[in-house]
N, CA, C and O atoms as a MOPAC input file, in Angstrom:
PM7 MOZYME 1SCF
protein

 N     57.22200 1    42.47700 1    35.00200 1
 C     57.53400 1    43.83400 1    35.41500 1
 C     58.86000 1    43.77300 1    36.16700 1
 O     59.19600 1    42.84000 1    36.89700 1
 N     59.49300 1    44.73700 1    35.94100 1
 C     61.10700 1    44.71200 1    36.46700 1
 C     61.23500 1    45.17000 1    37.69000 1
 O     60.43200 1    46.07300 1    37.92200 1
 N     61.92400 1    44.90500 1    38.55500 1
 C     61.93700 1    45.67500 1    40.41700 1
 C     62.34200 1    46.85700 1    39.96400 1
 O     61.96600 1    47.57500 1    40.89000 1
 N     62.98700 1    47.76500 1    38.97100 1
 C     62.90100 1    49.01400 1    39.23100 1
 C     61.63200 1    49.99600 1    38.50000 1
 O     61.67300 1    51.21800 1    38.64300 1
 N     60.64500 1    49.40700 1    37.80000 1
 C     59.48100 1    49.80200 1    37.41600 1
 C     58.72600 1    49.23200 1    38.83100 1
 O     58.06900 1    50.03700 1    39.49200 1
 N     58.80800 1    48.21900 1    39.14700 1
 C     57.58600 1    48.19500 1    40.45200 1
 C     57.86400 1    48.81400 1    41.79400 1
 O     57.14100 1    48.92200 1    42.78500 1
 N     59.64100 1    49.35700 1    41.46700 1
 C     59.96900 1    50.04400 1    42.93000 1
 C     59.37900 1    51.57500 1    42.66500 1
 O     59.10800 1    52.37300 1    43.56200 1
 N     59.26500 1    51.76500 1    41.51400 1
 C     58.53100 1    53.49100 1    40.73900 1
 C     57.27200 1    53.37900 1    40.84600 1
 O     56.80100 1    54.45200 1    41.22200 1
 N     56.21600 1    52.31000 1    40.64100 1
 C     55.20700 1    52.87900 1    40.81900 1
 C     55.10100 1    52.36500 1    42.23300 1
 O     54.00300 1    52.64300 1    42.71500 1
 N     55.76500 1    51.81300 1    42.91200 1
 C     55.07800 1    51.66400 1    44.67800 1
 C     55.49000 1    53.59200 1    45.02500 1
 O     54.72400 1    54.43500 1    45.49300 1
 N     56.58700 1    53.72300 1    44.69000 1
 C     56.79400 1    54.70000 1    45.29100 1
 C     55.90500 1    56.15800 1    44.47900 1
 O     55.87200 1    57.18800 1    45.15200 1
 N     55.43100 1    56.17500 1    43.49500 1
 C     54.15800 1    57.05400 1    43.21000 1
 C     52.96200 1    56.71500 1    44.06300 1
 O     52.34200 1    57.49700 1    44.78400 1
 N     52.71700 1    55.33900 1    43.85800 1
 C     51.09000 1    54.96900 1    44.43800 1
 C     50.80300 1    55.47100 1    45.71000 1
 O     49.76800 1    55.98500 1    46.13600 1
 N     52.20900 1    55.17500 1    46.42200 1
 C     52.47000 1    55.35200 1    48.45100 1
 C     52.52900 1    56.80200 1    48.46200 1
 O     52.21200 1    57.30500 1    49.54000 1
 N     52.83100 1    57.53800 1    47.60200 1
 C     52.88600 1    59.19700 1    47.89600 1
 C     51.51000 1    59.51200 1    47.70000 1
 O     51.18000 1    60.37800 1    48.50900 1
 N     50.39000 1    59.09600 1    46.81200 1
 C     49.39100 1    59.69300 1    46.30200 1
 C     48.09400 1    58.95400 1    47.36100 1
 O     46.91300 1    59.29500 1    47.30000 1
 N     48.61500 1    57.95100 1    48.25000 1
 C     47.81000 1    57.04200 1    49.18500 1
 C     46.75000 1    57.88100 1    49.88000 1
 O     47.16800 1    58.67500 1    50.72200 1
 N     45.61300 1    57.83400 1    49.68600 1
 C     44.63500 1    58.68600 1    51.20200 1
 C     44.96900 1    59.91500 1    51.07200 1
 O     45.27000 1    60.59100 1    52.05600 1
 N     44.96600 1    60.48300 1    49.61800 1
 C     44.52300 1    62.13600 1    49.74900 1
 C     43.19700 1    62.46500 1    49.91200 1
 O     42.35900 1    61.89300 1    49.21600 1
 N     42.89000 1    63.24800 1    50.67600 1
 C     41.51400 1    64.01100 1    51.15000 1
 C     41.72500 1    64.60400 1    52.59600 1
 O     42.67700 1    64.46900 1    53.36500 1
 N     40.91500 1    65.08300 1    52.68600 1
 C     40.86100 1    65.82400 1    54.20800 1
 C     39.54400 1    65.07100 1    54.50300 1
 O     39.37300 1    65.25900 1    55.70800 1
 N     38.41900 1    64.24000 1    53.99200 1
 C     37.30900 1    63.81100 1    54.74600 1
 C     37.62600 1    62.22800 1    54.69100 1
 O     38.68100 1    61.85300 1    54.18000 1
 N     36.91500 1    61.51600 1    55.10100 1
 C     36.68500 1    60.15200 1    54.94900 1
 C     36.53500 1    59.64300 1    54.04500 1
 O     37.26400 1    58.70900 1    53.71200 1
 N     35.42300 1    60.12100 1    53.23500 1
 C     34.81800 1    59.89300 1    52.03400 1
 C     35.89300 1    60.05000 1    51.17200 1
 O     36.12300 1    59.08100 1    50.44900 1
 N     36.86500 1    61.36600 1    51.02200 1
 C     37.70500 1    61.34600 1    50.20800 1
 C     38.81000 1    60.60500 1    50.33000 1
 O     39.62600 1    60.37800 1    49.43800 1
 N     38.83300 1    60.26700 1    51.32100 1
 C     40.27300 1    59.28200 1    51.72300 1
 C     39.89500 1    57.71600 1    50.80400 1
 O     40.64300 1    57.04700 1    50.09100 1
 N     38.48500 1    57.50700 1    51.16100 1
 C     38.17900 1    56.37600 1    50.90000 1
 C     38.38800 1    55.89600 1    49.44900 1
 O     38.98700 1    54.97500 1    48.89300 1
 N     37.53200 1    57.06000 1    49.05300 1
 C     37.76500 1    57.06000 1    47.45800 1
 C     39.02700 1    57.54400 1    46.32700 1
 O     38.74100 1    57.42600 1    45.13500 1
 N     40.12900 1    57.97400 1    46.61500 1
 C     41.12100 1    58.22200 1    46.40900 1
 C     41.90300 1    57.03900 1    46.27800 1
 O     42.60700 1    56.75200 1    45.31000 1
 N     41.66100 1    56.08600 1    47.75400 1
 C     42.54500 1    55.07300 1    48.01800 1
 C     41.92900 1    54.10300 1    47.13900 1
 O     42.63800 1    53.16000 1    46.78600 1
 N     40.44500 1    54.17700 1    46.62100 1
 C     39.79500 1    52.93600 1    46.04900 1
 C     40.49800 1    53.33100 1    44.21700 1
 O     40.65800 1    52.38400 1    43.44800 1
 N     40.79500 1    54.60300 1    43.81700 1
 C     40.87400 1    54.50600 1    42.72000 1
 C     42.68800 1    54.39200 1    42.95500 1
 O     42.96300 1    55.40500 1    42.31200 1
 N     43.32300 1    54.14500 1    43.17300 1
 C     44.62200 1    53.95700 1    43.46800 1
 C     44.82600 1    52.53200 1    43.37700 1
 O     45.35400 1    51.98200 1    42.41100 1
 N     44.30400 1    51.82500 1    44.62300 1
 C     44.31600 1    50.66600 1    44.92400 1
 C     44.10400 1    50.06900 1    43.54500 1
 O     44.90900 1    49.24700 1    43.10800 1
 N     42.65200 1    50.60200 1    42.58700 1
 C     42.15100 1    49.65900 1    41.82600 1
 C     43.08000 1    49.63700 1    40.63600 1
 O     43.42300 1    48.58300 1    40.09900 1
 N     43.46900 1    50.80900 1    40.25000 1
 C     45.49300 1    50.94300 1    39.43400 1
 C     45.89400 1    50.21900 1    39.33200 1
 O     45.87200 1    49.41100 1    38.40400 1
 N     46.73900 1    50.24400 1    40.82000 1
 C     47.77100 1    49.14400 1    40.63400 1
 C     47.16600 1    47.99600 1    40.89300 1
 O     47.72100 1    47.05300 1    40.32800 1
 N     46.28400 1    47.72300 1    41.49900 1
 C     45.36100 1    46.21000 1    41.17700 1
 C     45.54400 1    45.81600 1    39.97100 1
 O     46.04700 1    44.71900 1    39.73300 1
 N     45.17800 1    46.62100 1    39.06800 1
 C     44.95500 1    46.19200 1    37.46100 1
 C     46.35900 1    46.08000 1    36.99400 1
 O     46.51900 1    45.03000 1    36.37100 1
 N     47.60600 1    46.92300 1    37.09600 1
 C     48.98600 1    46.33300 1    37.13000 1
 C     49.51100 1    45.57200 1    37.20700 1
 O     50.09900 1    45.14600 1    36.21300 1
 N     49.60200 1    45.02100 1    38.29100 1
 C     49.79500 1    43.82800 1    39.11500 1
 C     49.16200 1    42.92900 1    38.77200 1
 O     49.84300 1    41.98200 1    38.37700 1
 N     47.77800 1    42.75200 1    38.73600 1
 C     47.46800 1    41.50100 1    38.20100 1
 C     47.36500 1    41.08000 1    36.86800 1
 O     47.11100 1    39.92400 1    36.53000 1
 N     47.67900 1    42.56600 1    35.68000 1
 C     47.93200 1    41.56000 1    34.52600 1
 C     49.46200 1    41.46100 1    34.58500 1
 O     49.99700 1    40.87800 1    33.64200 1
 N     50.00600 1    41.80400 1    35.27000 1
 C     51.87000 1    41.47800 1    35.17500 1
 C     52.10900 1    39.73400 1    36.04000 1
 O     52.99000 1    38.91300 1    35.78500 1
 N     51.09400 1    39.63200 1    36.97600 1
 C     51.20800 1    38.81200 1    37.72700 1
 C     50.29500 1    37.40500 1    37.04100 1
 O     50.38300 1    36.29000 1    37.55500 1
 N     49.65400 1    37.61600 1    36.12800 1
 C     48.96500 1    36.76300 1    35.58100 1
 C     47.69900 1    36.21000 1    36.46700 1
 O     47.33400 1    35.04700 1    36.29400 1
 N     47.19800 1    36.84600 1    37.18400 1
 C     46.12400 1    36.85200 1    38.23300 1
 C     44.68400 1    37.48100 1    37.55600 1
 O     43.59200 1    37.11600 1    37.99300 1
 N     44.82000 1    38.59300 1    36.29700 1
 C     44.06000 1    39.03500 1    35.44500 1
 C     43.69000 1    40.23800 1    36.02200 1
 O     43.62300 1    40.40700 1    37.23900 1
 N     43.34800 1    41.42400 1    34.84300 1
 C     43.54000 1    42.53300 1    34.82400 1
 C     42.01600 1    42.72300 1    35.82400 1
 O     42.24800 1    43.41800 1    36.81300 1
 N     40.97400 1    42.38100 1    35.76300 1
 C     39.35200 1    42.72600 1    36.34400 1
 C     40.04600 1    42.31100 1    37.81800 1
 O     40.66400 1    43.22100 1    38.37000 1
 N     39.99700 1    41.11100 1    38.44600 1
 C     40.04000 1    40.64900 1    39.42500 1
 C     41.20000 1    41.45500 1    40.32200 1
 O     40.91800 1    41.91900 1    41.42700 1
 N     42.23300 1    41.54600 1    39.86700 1
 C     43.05500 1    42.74600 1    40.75500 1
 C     42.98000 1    44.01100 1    40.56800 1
 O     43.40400 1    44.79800 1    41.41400 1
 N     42.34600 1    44.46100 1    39.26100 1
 C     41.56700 1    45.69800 1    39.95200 1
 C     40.63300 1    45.62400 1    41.06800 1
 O     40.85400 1    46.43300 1    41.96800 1
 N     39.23900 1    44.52200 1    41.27800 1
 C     38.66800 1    44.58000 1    42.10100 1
 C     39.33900 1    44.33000 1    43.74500 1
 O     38.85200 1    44.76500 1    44.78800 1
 N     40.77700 1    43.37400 1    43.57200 1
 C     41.09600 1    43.33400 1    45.17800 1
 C     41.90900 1    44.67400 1    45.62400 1
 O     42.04600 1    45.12400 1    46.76200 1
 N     42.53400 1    45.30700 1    44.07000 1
 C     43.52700 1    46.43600 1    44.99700 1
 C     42.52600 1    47.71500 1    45.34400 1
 O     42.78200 1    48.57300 1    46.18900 1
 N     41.22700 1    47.66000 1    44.44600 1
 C     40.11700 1    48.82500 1    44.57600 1
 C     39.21300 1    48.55100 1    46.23100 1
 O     38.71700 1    49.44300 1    46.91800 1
 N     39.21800 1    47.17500 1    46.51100 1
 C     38.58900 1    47.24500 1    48.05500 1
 C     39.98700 1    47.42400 1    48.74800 1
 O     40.09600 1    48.63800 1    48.92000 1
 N     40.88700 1    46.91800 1    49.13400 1
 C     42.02400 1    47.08300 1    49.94000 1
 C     42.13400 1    48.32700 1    49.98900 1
 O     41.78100 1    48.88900 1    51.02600 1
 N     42.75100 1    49.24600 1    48.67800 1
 C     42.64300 1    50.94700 1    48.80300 1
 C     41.97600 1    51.81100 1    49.57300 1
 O     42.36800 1    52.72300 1    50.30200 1
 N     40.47000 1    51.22800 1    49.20400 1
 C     39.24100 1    52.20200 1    49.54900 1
 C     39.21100 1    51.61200 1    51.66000 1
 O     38.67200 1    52.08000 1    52.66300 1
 N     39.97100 1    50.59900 1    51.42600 1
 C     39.77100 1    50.52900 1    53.27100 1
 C     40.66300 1    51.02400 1    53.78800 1
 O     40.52700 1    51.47700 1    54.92400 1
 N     41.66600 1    51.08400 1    53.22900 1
 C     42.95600 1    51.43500 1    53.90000 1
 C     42.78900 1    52.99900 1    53.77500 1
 O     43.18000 1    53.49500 1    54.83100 1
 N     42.40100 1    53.87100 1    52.97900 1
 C     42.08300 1    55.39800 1    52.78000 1
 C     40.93600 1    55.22500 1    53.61900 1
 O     41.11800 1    56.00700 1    54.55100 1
 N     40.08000 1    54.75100 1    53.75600 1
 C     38.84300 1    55.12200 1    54.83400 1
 C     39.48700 1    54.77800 1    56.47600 1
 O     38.69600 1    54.81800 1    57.41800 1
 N     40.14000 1    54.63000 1    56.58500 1
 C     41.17600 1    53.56900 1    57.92400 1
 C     42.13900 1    54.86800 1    58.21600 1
 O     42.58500 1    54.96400 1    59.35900 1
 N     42.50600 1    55.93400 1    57.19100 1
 C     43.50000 1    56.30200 1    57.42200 1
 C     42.69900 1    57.67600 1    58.23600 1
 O     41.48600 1    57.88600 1    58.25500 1
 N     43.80100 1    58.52000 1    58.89200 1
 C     43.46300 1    59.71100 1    59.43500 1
 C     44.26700 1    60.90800 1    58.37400 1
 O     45.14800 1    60.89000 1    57.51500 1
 N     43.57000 1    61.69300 1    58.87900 1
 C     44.69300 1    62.83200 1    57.64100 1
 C     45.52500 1    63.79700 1    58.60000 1
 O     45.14200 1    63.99600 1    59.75300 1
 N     46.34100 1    64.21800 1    58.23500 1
 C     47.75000 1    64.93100 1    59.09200 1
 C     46.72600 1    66.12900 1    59.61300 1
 O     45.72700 1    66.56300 1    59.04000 1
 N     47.30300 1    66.52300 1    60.89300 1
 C     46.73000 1    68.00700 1    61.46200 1
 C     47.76600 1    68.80500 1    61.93200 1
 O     47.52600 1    69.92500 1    62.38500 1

């Protein structure tokens, strides 16, 4: 993957990060995000497409449950 395709989707993924107004939705937003570019990344990275879906889908879903939403 080329730095200006991985500088495009960081910068989609980071805009779309922890949408929800509840917890639950933060959580799960960030888990189906995370698990994306998980699956990206790890078949570009040769790490395999299942396994970095599963680390970027927990990282997401904590980091959206972690997050607060703007007031």
């Amino acid at each position: 993957m080329s730095a200006l395709k991985f500088m495009a989707l960081a910068a989609i993924l980071f805009g779309a990060t922890a949408c929800g107004d509840t917890w639950g939705q933060r959580a799960v937003t960030g888990g189906a995000i995370g698990a994306g570019s998980g699956a990206v990344i790890g078949s570009a990275t040769g790490v395999g497409v299942l396994p970095g879906a599963l680390i970027g889908g927990a990282v997401g879903a904590g980091v959206g449950a972690a997050t607060t939403p703007e007031r």
